[in-house]
C-alpha positions in Angstrom: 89.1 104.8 77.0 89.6 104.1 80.6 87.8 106.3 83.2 89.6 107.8 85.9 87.6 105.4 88.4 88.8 102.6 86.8 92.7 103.9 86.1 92.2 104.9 90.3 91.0 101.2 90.8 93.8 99.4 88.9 96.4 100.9 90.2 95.1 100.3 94.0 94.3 96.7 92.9 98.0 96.4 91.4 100.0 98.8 94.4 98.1 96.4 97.2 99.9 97.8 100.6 98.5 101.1 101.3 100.2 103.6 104.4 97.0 104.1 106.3 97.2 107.3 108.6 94.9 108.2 111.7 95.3 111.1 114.3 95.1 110.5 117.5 93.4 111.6 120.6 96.5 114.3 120.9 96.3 115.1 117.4 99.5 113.6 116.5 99.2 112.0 113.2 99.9 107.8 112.9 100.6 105.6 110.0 100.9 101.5 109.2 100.6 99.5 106.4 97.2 98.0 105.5 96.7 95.4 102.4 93.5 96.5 100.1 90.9 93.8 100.4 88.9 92.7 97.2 86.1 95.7 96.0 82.9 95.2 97.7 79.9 97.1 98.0 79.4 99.5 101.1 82.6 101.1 100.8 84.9 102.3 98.3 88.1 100.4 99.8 87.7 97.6 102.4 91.0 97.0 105.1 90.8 94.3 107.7 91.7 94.7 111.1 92.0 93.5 114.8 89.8 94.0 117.6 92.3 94.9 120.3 94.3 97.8 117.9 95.3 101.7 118.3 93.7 102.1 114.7 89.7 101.7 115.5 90.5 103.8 119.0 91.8 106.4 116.2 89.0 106.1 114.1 86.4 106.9 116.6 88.1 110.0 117.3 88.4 110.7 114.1 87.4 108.4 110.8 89.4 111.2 108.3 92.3 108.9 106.5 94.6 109.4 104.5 95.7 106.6 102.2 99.0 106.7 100.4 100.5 103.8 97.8 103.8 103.5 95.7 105.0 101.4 93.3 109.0 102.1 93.5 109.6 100.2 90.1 107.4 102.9 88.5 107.5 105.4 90.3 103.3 105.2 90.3 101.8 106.9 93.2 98.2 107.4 94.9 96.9 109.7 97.8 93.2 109.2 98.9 91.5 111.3 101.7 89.0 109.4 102.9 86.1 108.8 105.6 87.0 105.2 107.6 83.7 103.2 109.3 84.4 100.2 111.4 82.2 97.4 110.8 81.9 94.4 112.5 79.3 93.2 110.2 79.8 88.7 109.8 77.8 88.8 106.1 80.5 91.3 104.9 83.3 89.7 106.8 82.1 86.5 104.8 82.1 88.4 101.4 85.6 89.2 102.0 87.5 86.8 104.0 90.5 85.9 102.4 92.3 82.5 104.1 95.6 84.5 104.5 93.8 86.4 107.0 94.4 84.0 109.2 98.5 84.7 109.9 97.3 88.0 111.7 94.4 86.4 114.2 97.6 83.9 116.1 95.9 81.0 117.6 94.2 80.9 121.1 92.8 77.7 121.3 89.8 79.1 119.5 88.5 76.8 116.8 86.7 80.0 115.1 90.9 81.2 115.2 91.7 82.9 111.3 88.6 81.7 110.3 85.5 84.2 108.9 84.0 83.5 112.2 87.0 84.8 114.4 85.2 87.8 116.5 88.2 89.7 116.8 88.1 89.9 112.7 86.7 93.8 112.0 86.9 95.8 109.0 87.0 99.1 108.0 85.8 100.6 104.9 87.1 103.9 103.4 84.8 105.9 101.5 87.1 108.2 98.9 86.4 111.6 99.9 89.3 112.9 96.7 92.4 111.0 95.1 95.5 112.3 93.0 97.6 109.5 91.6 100.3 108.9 89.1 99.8 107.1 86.3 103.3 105.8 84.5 102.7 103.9 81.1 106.6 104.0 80.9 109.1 101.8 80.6 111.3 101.3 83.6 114.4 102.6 81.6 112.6 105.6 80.1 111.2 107.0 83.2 114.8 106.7 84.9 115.8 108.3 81.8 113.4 111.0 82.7 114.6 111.5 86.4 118.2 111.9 85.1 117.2 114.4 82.6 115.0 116.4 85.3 118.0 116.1 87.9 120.7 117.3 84.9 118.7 119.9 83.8 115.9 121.1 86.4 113.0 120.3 85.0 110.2 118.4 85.9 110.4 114.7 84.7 107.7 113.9 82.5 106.8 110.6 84.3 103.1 109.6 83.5 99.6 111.8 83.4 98.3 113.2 86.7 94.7 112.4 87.8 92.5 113.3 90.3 88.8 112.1 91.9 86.9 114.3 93.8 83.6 113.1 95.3 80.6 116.0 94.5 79.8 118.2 97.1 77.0 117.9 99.1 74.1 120.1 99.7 
């Protein structure tokens, strides 16, 4: 039997693109679309970023996140409230660099440019705070099913089982 850690962690791992929201300076809330990196110590969920962007201004005014992915074919769903740090750290960089990194860093005559040694590479790690996600084990055609009989008849569709993380207090 699968714990709810690793059901939380396969469906990140599968979903990918998360909506990463911020609020900003005038409290106004701001979201964009951030790919998960690989799992890697110091962090529960690692997001790579540029230098120069709106996003780490918004972080130091505020590192609360919220992290929201869906799977349309499914209908699967996660929401994570989280605590963002920025770290411009080159040993982690190095555990996570991925080459495809390099299509956001454009090229400006800098031979470090994409690479794990581009300074303007920074990342930021989430630690999950709580999570509720949707878990569908359904077939495509028997959760549309479902959403036809909930429309037809108002009742809730029974899609998949509910879950939800929530880190321990703290004294």
């Amino acid at each position: 039997m699968k714990s709810e850690l690793e059901i939380f962690y396969e469906l990140v791992d599968d979903i990918e693109i998360a909506m990463m929201t911020t609020r900003r300076p005038d409290g106004h809330m701001r979201s964009r679309a951030m790919a998960t990196q690989k799992r890697a110590a110091g962090a529960d969920l690692w997001f790579v970023t540029r230098d120069d962007c709106a996003k780490l201004d918004e972080l130091s005014y505020d590192p609360h996140v919220n992290l929201a992915y869906y799977r349309e074919s499914s209908a699967e769903w996660i929401s994570v409230s989280g605590i963002a740090n920025i770290s411009r750290d080159r040993r982690k960089i190095h555990e996570l660099y991925a080459s495809d990194w390099s299509m956001w860093f454009g090229d400006q005559g800098d031979p470090r440019h994409g690479t794990a040694e581009d300074p303007r590479i920074v990342l930021i790690g989430v630690d999950v705070i709580a999570a509720e996600f949707l878990e569908v084990d359904k077939p495509r055609p028997v959760v549309l099913y479902e959403l036809a009989k909930g429309w037809l008849t108002g009742s809730e569709p029974a899609l998949g089982e509910m879950h939800r993380l929530e880190q321990p207090r703290r004294p």
